[in-house]
C-alpha positions as CSV (number, residue, x, y, z in Angstrom):
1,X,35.7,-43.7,-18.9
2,X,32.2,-44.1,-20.0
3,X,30.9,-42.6,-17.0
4,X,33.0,-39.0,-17.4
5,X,31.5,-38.9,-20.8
6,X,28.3,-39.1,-19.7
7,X,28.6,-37.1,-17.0
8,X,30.2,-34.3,-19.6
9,X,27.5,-34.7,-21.9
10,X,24.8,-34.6,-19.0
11,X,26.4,-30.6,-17.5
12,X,26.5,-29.6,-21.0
13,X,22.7,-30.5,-21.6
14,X,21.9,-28.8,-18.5
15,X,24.2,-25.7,-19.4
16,X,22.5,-25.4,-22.8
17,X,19.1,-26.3,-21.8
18,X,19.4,-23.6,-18.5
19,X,18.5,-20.5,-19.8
20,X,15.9,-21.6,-22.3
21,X,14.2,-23.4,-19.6
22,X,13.7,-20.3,-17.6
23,X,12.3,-18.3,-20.1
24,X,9.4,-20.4,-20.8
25,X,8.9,-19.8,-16.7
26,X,6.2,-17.8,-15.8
27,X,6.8,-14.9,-13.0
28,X,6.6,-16.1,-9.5
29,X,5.6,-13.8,-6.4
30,X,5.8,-14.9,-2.9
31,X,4.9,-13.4,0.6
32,X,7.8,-13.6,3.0
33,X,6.4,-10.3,5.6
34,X,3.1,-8.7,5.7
35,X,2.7,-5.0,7.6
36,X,-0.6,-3.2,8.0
37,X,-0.6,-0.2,10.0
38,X,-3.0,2.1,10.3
39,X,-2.8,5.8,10.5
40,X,-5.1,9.5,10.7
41,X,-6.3,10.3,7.9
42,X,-4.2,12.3,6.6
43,X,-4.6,13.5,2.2
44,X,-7.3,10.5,1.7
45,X,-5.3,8.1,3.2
46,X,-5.2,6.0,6.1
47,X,-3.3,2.8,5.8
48,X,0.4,2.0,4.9
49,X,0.8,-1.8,3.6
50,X,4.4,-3.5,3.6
51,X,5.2,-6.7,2.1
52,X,8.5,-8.3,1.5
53,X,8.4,-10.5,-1.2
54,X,10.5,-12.8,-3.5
55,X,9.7,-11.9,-6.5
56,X,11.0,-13.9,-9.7
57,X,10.8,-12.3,-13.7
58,X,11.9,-11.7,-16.9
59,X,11.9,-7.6,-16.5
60,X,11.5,-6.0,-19.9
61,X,9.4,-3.2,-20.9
62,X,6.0,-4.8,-20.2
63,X,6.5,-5.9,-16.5
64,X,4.1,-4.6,-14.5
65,X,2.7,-5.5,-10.7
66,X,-1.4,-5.0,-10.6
67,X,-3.0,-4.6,-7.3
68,X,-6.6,-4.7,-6.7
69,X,-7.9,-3.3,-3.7
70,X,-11.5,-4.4,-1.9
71,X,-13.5,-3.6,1.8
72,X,-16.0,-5.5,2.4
73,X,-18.6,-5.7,4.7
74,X,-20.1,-8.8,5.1
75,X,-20.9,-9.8,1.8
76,X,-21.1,-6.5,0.3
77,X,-18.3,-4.9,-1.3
78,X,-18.0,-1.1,-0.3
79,X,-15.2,0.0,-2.3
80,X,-13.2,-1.6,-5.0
81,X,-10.1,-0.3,-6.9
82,X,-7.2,-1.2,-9.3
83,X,-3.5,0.2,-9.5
84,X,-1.0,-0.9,-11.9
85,X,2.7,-0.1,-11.5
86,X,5.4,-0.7,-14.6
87,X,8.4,-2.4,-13.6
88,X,10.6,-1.9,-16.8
89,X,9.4,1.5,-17.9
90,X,13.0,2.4,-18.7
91,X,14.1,-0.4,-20.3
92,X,14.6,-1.0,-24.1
93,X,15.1,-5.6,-23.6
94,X,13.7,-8.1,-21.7
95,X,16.3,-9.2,-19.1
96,X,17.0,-12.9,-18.6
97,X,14.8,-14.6,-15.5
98,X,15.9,-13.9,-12.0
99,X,14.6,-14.1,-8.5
100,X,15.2,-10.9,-5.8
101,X,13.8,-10.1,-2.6
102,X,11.7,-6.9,-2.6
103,X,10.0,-4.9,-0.3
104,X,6.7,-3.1,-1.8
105,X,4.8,-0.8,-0.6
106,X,2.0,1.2,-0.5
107,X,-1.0,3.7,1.0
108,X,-4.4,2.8,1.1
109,X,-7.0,5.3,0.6
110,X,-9.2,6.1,3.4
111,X,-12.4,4.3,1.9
112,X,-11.2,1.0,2.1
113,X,-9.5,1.0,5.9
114,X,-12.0,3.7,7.3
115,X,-15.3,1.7,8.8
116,X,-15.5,-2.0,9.6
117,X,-15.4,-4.9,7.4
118,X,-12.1,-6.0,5.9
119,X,-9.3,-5.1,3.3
120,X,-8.2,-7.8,0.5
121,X,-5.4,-6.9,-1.7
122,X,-4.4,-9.2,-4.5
123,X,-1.4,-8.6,-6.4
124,X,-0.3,-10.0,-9.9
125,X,2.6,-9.6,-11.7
126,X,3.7,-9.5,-15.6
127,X,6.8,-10.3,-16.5
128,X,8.5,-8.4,-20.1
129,X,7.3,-11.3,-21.9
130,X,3.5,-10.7,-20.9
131,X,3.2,-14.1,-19.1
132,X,1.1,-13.5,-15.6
133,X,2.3,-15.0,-12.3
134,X,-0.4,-16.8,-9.9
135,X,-2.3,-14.2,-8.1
136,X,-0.8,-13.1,-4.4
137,X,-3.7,-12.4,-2.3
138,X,-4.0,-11.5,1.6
139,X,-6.7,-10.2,3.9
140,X,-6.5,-8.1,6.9
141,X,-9.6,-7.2,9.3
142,X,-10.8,-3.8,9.9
């Protein structure tokens, strides 16, 4: 009889100590697919990326996803950018902590894929709470 009781009191602990748990998580983002192709030039752009990710969050209005773009060649960093990308721009909470697969994608401008070297994007993401995931990072030769 002992045993059920603590087994009882053990689920409801875990039941009451779930959802506070994941809220102190931080937002997770992780590589599942990875497509680089490139394309003419065509409006300033000549790459399309796609990644499929799982992507983990509290969404809320202050989620975003900030990608930096970089070429290099060599050492020396030929062109460098920044985009950032709200996630909750229509929402009025923050929504409880989930995980989803996502595809994301993008075109890259013509001065990072155009010449040699190689393209580096990392991507970060913040969650409606403000807290940032670990940085998602890749690199693909030019």
């Amino acid at each position: 009889m002992k045993a059920g009781v603590l087994l009882a009191a053990l689920a409801a602990a875990a039941t009451l100590a779930g959802p506070a748990a994941a809220q102190d998580r931080r937002p997770e983002i992780v590589l599942k697919s990875l497509t680089f192709k490139r394309t003419a030039v065509r409006d300033g752009f000549a790459a399309s990326i796609d990644l499929r990710v799982r992507l983990c969050l509290s969404r809320g209005p202050r989620a975003v996803i900030t990608t930096r773009e970089v070429r290099r060649v060599g050492s020396v960093v030929k062109a460098r950018g920044t985009t950032i990308d709200e996630l909750g721009v229509d929402l009025g909470k923050i929504y409880p902590y989930r995980c989803s697969m996502y595809q994301i994608g993008w075109l890259a401008e013509a001065r990072f894929v155009v010449g040699g070297g190689s393209y580096s994007a990392t991507l970060r993401v913040r969650d409606g709470r403000g807290r940032l995931s670990a940085p998602l990072a890749f690199t693909v030769r030019l």
